[in-house]
C-alpha positions as a printed NumPy array, in Angstrom:
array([[ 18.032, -42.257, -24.525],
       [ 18.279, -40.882, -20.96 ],
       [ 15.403, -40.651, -18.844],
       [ 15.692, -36.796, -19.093],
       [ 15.96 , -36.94 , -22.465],
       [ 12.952, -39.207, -23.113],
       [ 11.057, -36.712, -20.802],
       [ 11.973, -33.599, -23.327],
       [ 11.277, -35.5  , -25.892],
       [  7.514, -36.11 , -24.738],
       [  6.931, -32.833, -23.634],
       [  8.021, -31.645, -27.015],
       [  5.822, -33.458, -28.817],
       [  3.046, -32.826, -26.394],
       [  3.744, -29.001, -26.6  ],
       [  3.405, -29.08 , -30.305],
       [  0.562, -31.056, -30.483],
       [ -1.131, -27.821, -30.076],
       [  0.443, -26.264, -33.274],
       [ -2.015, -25.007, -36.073],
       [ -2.07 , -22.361, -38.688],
       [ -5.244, -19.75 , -38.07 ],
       [ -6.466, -19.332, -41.217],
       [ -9.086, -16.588, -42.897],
       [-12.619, -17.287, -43.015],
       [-14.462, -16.772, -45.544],
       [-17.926, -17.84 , -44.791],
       [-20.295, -16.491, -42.688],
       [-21.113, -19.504, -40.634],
       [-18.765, -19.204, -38.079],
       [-19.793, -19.115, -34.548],
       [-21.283, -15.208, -33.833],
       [-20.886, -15.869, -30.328],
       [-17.29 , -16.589, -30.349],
       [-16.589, -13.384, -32.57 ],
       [-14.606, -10.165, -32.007],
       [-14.946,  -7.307, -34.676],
       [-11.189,  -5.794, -34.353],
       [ -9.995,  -2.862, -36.308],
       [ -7.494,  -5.1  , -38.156],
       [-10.153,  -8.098, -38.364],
       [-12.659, -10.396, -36.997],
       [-11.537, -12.904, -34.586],
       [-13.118, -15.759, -34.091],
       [-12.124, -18.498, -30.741],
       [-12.971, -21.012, -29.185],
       [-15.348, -21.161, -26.153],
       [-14.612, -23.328, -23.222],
       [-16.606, -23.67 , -20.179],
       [-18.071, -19.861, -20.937],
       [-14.823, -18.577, -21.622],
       [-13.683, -17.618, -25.111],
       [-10.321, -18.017, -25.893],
       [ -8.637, -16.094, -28.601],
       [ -5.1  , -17.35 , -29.872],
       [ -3.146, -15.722, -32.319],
       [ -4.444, -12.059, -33.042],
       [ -2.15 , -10.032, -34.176],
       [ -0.984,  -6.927, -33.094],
       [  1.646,  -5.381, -35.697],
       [  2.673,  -6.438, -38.994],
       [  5.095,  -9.399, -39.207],
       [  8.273,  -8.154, -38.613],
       [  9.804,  -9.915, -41.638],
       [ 11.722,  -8.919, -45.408],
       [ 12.509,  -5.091, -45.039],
       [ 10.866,  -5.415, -41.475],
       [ 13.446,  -7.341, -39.894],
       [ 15.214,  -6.025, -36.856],
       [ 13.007,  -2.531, -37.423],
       [ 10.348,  -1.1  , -34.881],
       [  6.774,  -2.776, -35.302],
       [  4.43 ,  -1.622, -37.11 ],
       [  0.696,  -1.101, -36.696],
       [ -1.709,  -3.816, -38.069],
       [ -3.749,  -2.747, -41.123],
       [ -7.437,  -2.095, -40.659],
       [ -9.468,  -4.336, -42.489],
       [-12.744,  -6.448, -42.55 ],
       [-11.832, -10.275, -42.769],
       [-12.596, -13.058, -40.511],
       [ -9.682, -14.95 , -39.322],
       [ -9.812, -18.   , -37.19 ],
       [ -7.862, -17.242, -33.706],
       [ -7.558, -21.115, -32.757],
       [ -3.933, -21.418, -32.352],
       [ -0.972, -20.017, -30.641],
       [  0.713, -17.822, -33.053],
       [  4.796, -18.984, -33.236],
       [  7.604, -18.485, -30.627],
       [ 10.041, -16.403, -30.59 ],
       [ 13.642, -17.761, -32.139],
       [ 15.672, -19.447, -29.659],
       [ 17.173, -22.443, -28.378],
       [ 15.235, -25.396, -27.401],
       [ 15.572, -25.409, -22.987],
       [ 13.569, -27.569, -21.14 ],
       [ 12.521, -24.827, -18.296],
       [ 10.963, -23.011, -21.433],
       [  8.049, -24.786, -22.846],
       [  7.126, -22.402, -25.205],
       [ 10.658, -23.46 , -27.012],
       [  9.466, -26.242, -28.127],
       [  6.78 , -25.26 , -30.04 ],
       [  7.028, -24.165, -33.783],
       [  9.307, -21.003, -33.931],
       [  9.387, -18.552, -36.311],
       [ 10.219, -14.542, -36.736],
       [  7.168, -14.184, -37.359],
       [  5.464, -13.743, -33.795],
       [  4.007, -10.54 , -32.526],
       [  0.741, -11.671, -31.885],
       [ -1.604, -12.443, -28.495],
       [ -4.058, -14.418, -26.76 ],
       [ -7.31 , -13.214, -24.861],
       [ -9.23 , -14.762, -22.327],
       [-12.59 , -13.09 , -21.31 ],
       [-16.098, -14.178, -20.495],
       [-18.111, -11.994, -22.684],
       [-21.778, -12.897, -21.116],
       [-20.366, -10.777, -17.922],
       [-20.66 ,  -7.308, -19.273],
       [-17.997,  -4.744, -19.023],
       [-16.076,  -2.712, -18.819],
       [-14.242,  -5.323, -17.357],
       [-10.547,  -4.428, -15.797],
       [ -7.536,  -5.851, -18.115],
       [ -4.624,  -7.746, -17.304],
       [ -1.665,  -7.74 , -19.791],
       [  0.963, -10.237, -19.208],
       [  4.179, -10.377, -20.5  ],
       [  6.18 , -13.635, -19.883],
       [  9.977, -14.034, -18.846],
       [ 12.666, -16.072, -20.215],
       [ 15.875, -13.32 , -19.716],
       [ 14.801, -11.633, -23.197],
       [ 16.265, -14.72 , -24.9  ],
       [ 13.529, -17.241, -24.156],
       [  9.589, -17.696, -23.651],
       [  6.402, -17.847, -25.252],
       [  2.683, -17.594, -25.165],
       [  2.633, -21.081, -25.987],
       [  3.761, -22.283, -22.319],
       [  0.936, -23.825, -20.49 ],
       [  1.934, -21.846, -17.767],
       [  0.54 , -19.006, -19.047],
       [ -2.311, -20.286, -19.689],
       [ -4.912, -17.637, -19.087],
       [ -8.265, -20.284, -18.674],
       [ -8.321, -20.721, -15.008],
       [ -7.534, -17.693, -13.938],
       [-10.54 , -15.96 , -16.041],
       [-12.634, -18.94 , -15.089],
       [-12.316, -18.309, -11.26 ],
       [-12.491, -14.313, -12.367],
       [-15.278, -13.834, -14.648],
       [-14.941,  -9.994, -14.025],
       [-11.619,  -9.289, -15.824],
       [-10.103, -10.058, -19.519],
       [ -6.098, -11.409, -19.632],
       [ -4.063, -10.859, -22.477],
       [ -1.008, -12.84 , -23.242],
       [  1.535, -10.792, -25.494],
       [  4.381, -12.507, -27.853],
       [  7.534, -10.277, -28.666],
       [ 10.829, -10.53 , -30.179],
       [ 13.971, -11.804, -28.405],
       [ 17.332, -12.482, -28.297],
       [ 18.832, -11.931, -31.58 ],
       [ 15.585, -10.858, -33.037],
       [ 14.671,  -8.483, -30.196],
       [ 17.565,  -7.071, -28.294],
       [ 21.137,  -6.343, -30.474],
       [ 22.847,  -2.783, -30.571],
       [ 24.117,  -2.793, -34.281],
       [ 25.286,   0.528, -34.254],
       [ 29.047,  -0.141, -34.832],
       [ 27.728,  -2.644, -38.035],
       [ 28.2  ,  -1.118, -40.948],
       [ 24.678,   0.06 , -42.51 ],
       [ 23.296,  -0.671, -38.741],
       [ 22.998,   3.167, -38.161],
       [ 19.842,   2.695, -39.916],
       [ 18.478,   0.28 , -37.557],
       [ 18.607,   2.548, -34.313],
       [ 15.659,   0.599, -32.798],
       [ 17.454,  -2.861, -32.513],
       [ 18.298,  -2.605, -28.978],
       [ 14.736,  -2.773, -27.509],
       [ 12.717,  -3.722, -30.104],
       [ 11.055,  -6.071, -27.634],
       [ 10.036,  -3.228, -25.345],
       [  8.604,  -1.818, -28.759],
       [  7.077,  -4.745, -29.112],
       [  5.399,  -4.79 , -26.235],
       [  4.233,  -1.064, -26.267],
       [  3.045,  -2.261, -29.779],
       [  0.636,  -4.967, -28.474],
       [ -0.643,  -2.045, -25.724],
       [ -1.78 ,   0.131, -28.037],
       [ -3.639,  -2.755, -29.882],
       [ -4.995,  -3.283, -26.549],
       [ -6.555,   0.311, -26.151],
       [ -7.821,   0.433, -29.331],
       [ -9.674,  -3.188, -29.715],
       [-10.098,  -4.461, -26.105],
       [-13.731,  -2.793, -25.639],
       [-15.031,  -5.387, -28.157],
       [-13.911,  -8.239, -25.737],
       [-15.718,  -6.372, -22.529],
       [-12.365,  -4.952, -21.197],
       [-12.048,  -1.479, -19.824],
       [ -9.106,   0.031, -22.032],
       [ -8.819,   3.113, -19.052],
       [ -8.112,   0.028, -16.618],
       [ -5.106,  -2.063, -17.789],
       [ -2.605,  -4.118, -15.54 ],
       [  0.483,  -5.105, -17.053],
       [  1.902,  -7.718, -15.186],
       [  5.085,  -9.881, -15.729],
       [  7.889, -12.394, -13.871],
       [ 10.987, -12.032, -14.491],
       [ 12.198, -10.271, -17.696],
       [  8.688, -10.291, -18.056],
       [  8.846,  -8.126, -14.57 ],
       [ 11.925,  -6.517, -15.679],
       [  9.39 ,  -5.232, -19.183],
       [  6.51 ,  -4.122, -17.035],
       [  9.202,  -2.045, -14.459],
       [ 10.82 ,  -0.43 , -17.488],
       [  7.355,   0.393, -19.399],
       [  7.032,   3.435, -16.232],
       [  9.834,   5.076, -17.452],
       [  8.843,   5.389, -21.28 ],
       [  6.494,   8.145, -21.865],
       [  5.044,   6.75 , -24.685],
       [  4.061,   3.77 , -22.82 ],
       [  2.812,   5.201, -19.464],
       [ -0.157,   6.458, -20.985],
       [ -1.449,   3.074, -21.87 ],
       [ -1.665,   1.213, -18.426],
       [ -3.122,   2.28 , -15.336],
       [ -1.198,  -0.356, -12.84 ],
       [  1.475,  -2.787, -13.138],
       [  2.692,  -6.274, -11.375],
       [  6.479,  -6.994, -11.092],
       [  7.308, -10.572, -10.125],
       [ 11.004, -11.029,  -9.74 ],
       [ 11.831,  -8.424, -12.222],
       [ 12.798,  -4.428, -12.459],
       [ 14.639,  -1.609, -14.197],
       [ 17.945,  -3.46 , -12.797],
       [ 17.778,  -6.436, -15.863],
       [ 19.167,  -3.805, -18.407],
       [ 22.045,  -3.374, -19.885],
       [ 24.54 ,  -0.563, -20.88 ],
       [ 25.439,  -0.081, -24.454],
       [ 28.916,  -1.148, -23.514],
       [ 27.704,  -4.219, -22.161],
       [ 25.541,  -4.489, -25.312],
       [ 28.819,  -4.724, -27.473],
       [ 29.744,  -8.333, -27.093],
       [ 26.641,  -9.626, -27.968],
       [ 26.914,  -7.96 , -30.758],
       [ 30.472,  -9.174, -31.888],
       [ 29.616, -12.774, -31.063],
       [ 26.328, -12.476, -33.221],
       [ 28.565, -11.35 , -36.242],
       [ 31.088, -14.174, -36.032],
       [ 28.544, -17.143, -36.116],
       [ 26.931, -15.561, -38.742],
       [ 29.873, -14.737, -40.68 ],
       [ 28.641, -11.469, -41.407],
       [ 30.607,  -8.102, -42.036],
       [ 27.631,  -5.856, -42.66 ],
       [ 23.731,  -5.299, -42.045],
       [ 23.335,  -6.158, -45.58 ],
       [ 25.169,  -9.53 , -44.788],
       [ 22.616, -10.424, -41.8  ],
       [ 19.257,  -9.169, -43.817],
       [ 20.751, -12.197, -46.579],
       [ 20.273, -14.986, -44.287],
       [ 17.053, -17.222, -44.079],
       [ 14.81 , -17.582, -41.008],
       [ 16.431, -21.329, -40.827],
       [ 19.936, -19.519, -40.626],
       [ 19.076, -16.985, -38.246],
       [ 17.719, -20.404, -36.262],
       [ 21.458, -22.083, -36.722],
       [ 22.847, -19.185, -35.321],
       [ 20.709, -17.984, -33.063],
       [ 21.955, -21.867, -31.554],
       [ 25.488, -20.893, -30.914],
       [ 24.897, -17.547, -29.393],
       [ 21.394, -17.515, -27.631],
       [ 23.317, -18.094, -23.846],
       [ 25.023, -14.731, -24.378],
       [ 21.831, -12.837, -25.164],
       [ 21.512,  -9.015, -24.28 ],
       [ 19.09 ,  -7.619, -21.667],
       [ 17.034,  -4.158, -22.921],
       [ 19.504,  -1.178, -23.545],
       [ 19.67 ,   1.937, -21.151],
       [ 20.182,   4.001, -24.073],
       [ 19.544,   7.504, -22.997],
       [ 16.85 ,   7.255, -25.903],
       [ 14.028,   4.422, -25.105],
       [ 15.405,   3.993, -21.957],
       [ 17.122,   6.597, -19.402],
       [ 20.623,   6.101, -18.41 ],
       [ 19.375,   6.11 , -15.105],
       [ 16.145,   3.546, -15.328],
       [ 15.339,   4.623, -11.358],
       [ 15.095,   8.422, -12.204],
       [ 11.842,   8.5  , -13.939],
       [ 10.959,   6.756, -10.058],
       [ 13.023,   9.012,  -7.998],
       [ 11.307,  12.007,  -9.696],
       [  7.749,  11.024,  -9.32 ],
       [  7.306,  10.519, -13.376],
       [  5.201,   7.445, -12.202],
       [  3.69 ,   8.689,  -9.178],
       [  0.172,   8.236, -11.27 ],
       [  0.823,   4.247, -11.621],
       [ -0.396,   1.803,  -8.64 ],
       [  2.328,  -0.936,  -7.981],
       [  2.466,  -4.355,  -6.841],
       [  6.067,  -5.451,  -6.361],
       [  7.865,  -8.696,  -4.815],
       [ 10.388, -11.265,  -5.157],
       [ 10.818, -15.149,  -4.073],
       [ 13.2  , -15.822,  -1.067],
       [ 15.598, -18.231,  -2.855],
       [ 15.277, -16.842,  -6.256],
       [ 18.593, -18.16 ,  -7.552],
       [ 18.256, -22.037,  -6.507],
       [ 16.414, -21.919,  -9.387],
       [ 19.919, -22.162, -11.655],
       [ 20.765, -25.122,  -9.784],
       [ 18.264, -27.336, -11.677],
       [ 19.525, -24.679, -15.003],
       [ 23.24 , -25.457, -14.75 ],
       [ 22.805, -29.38 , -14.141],
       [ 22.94 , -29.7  , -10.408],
       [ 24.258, -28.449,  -6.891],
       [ 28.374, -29.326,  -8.124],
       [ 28.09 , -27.091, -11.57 ],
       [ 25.914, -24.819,  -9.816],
       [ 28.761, -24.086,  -6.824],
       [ 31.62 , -24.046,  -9.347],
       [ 29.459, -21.256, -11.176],
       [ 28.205, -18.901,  -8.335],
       [ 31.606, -18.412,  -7.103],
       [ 33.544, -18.336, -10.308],
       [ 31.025, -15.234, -11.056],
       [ 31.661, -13.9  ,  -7.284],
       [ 34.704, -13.815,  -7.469],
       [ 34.911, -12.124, -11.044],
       [ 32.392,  -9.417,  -9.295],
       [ 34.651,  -9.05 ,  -6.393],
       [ 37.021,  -6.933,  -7.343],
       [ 34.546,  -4.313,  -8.992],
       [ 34.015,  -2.985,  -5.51 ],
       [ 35.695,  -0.673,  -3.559],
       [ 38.194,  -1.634,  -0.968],
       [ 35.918,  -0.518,   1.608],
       [ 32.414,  -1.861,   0.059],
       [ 34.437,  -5.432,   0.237],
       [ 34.177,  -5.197,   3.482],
       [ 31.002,  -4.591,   3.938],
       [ 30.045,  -7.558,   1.524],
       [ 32.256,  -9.107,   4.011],
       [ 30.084,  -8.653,   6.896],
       [ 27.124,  -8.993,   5.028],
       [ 28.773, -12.497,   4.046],
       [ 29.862, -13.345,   8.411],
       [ 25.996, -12.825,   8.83 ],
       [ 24.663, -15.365,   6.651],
       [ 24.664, -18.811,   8.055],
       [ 25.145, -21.814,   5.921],
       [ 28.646, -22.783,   3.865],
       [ 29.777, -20.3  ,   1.516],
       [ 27.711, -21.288,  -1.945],
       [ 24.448, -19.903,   0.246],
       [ 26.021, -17.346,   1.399],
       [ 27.343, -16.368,  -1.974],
       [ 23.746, -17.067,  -2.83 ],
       [ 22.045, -15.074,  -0.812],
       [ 23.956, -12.106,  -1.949],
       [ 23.062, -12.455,  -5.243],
       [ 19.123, -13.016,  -4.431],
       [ 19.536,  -9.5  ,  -2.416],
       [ 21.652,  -7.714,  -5.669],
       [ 19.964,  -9.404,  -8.382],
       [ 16.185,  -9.347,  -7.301],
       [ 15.321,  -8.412,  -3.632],
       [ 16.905,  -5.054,  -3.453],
       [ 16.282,  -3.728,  -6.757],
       [ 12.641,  -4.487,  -6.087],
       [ 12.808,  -2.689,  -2.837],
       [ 14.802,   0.252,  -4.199],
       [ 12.043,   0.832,  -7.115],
       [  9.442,   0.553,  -4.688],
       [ 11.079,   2.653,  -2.043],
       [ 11.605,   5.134,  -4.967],
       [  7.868,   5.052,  -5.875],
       [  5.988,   5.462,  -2.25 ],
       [  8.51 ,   8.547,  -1.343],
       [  7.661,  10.112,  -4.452],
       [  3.805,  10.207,  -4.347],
       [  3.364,   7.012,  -5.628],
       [  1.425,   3.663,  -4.381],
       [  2.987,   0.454,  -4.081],
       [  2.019,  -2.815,  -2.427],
       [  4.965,  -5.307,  -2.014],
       [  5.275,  -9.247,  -1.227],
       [  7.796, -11.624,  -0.129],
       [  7.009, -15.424,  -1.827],
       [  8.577, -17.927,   0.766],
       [  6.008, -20.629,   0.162],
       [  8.375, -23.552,  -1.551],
       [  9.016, -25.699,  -4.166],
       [  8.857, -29.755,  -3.433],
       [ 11.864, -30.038,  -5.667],
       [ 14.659, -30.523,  -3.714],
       [ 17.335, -27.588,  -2.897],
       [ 14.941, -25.277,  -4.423],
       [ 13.213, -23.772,  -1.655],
       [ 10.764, -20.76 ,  -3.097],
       [ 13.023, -20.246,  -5.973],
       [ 12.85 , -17.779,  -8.988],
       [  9.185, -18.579, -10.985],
       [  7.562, -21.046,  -8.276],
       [  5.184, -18.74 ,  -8.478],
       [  3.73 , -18.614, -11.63 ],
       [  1.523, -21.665, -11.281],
       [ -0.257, -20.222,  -8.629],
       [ -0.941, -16.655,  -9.793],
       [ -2.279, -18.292, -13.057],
       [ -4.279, -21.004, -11.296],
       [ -1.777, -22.942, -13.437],
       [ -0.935, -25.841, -10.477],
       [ -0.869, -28.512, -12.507],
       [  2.155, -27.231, -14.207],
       [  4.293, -28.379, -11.285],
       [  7.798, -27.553, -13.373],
       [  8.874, -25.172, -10.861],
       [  6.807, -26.413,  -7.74 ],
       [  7.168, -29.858,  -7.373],
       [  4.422, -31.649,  -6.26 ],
       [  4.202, -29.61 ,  -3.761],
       [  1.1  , -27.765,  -4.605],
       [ -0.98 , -25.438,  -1.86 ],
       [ -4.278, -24.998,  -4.082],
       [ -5.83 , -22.585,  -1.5  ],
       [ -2.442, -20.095,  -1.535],
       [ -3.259, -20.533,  -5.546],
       [ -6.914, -19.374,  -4.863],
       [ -5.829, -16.933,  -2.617],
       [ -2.802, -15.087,  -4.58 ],
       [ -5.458, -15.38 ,  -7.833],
       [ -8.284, -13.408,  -5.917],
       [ -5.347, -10.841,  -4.368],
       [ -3.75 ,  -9.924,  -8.069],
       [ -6.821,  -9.254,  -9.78 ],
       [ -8.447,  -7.155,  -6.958],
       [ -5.162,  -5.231,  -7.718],
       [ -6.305,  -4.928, -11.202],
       [ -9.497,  -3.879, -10.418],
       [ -8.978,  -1.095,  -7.859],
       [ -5.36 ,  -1.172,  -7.643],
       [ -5.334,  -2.318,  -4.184],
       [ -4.644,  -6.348,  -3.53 ],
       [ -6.825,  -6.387,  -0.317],
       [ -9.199,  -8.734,  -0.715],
       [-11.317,  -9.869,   2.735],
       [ -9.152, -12.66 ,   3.354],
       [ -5.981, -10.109,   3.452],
       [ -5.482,  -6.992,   4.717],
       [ -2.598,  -5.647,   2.403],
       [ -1.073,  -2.474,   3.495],
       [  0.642,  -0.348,   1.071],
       [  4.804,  -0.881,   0.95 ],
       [  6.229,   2.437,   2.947],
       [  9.442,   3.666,   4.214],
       [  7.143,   5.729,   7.574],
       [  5.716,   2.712,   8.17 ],
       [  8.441,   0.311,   7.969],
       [  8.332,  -1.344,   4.783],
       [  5.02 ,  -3.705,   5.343],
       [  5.215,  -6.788,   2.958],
       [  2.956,  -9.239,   2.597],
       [  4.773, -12.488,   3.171],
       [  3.418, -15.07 ,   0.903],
       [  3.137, -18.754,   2.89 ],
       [  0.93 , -21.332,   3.659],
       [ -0.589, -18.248,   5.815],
       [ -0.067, -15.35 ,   4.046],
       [  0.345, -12.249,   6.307],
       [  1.867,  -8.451,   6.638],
       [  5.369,  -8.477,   8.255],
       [  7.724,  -5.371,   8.509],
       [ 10.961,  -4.565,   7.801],
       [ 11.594,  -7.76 ,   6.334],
       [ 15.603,  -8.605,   6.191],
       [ 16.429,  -5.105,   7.226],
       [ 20.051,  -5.923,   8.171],
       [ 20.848,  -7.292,   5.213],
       [ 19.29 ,  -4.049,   3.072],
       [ 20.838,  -1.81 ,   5.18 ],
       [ 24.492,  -3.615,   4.661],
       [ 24.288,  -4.027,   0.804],
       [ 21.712,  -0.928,  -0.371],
       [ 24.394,   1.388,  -0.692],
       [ 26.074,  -0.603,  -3.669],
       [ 22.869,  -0.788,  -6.229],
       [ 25.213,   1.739,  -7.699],
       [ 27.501,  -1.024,  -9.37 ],
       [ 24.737,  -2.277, -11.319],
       [ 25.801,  -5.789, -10.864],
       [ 23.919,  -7.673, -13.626],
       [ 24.407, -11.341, -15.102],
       [ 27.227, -10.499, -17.715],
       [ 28.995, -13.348, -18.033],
       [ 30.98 , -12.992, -21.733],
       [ 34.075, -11.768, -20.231],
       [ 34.194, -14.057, -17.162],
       [ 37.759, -15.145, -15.849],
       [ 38.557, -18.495, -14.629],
       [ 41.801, -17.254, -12.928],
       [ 40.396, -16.931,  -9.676],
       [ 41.433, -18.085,  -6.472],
       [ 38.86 , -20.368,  -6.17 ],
       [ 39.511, -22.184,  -9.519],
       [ 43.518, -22.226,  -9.226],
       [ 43.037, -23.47 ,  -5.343],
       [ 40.973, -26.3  ,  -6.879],
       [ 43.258, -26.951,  -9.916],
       [ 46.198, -27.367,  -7.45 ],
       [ 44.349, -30.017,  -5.534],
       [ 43.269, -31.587,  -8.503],
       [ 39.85 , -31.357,  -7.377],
       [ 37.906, -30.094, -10.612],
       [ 38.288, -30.933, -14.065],
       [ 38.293, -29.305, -17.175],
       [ 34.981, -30.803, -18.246],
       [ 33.608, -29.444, -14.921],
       [ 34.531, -25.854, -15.504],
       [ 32.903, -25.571, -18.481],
       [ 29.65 , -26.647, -17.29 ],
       [ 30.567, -24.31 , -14.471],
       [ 31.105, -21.378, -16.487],
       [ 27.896, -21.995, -19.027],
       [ 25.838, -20.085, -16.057],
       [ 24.251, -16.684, -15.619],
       [ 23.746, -14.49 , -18.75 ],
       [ 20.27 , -16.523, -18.342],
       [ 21.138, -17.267, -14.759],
       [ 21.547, -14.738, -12.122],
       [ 20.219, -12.15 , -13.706],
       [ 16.795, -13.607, -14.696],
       [ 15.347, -16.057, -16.879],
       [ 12.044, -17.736, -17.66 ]])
């Protein structure tokens, strides 16, 4: 067994160590003081250090037999006791070492959350709502990364909730062109459902754990950040959040329903299915086979003119969310993460131009230029500077376009820029480094090496929950002005010495801004290896066939987001 191998392998079996089945209750001896009295039950944790933990509530009914693949439903109100001592299942999907939460027990069987609060500091206590990443294909509340204990240990003063939803082919397939799928209209998003799902649980049960249901952060990285940028624009949803935290995410990690389409098709072939009726026959461990030799391909929430606008910056642009305070940034190498993803620096380089130049051609003559000079002004050898203009497309300038969008339009919005790095090598401050230290989670050093700053941890903690609190992030260590266009785009550069810095990369916005309008995203079904990159190295005889496949297994879960 290889040394990475024998690493996965403990790590597994460390991560489901932790497994257990809550069960009911149904004595009264159970610890009072570790109780919550919900509408659908009492919950009963654990209590650590003055902190009670609650794992495994849950939210809606299990989306299972006739609810499969159909919006959730509402929890029934009742009056058992239920032990809340264990993380409820993950989400279906593939096993992937950056995603701990994959190797715990999975099941469909997972809408359910965690809460952290301190209940001897009275409320109403302000709420924070996380929703994790993992390009709507992976993730779980099982990760240790989201872990909510230290954070609600250094803050007494706020309760976190960690919310489990559907993905991949449980959460996000368009089966309207499956026959009998027309009655399963909701498919598309049902992890945004989800999610609104667990938010309304939230408003009507989070008083009995001290929180403050008229104060509620939702907060997420990556397609987590991508959820919490999209939940704006949904009427239903707006209502039930007063603030929300993007990190590396927004409205730009959708999906059209033509994009939708292949998922779709792929999903039917493994399954061998010709119908809905065909896909409703097949067992949870099926849908697990399956789910195996499609999960790379997964879909990214639908802009389907129904959940979602066509347009996901509109609902921005026309001051629908003027009423919601945002907090907004990106990492400054967000896509070195896929190096460690795709194997290493040589599959990473045959992947990032393979998909450039696939994207190429969908510009205009003229825009090619500009990507040109965008490209002449980036120093480095061409993978960075292919790089680079996929950390501006992908992340940095849909984050400054929403944001933009949301100050001009009465809005207010507080944006960073995470440059503190990782200690792995060619990673630099790459997509998730910094999820250890806005949970206080730094011994989870996955993403940051062991290059851990515990005092930026301390100070990015104290920063995102004064933003929960009052919706500003200015605590008396930083003076955080609000993200403006008049002022010239202040953002708080996150370092060893966090401070305010304007018009950060203006150049490059100003070259590539105009072409947000291509929605570049990570589609990668259709990608073509007869580029001139791949035919110039054929010729030579300087890349194998073995090597472009590990090449081309890249950025459905790569450049557009993931974990």
């Amino acid at each position: 067994m290889s040394s990475s191998k024998r690493q996965n392998a403990l790590k597994r079996a460390e991560i489901r160590r932790n497994y257990g089945v809550n069960k009911p209750i149904s004595d009264k001896g159970y610890d009072r003081s570790a109780a919550a009295e919900c509408l659908n039950g009492t919950f009963v944790g654990k209590q650590n250090d003055g902190v009670t933990i609650w794992r495994g509530i849950p939210y809606a009914l299990p989306p299972v037999g006739e609810l499969r693949w159909r919006a959730p439903q509402p929890p029934k109100d009742e009056r058992g006791a239920y032990e809340a001592y264990y993380n409820a299942k993950t989400p279906i999907q593939t096993e992937l070492e950056s995603e701990q939460a994959s190797f715990y027990p999975q099941g469909e069987d997972c809408l359910y959350l965690n809460i952290w609060s301190d209940t001897s500091v009275k409320g109403p206590k302000a709420v924070m709502v996380f929703f994790h990443g993992g390009s709507y294909g992976w993730g779980g509340t099982a990760d240790p990364l989201y872990d909510g204990f230290h954070l609600v240990r250094a803050h007494r003063d706020i309760v976190l909730v960690t919310v489990g939803y559907r993905t991949g082919i449980m959460g996000f397939v368009d089966f309207s062109d499956v026959p009998g799928g027309e009655e399963y209209p909701d498919a598309p998003n049902l992890g945004i459902l989800d999610q609104i799902e667990a938010l309304r649980w939230v408003q009507r049960n989070i008083s009995v754990f001290g929180g403050d249901a008229d104060n509620v952060t939702i907060s997420g990285e990556s397609a987590g950040g991508g959820s919490v940028s999209l939940l704006p624009v949904i009427p239903a949803a707006r209502k039930l959040f007063r603030r929300v935290i993007a990190q590396s995410g927004s409205v730009a990690l959708t999906n059209s329903k033509e994009e939708c389409a292949g998922f779709t098709k792929r999903l039917m072939s493994a399954a061998g299915a010709a119908s809905m009726k065909d896909l409703l026959a097949l067992s949870e461990n099926e849908l697990k086979l399956i789910n195996e030799k499609v999960n790379e391909y997964n879909n990214f929430p639908q802009r389907d003119g129904k959940l979602i606008p066509f347009d996901a910056y509109a609902p921005y642009d026309n001051g629908e969310t003027a009423g919601i305070d945002f907090l907004i940034g990106t990492n400054e190498n967000e896509l070195n993460y896929w190096i460690g993803e795709l194997g290493g620096i040589t599959a990473y380089r045959i992947g990032m131009q393979v998909k450039f130049e696939n994207d190429l051609p969908k510009f205009s003559r003229e825009d090619q230029k500009r990507i040109g000079r965008f490209m002449r002004g980036i120093s480095g050898s061409r993978i960075w500077r292919i790089t680079e203009f996929y950390n501006e497309m992908m992340f940095r300038l849909p984050a400054v376009r929403q944001a933009e969008s949301h100050s001009l339009n009465g809005g207010r919005v507080f944006m960073y820029y995470w440059t503190y790095p990782s200690a792995i090598a060619l990673r630099g401050a790459c997509h998730a480094v910094e999820l250890a230290y806005v949970s206080g989670n730094t011994d989870q050093t996955i993403y940051t090496g062991a290059n851990v700053n515990e005092e930026l941890s301390r100070i990015a903690m104290a920063a995102w929950v004064q933003f929960a609190k009052t919706g500003d992030p200015s605590t008396d260590e930083l003076k955080w002005e609000p993200y403006s266009v008049e002022a010239h785009r202040p953002t708080m550069i996150m370092s060893a010495a966090p401070h305010i810095r304007q018009n950060v990369l203006e150049k490059q916005r100003q070259l590539l801004r105009p072409l947000l309008r291509y929605r570049l995203n990570a589609a990668y079904t259709d990608l073509s290896y007869n580029v001139p990159f791949i035919r110039k190295k054929v010729a030579i005889g300087a890349v194998s066939a073995a090597a472009l496949i590990i090449g081309g297994v890249l950025l459905g879960r790569a450049l557009g987001d993931k974990d």
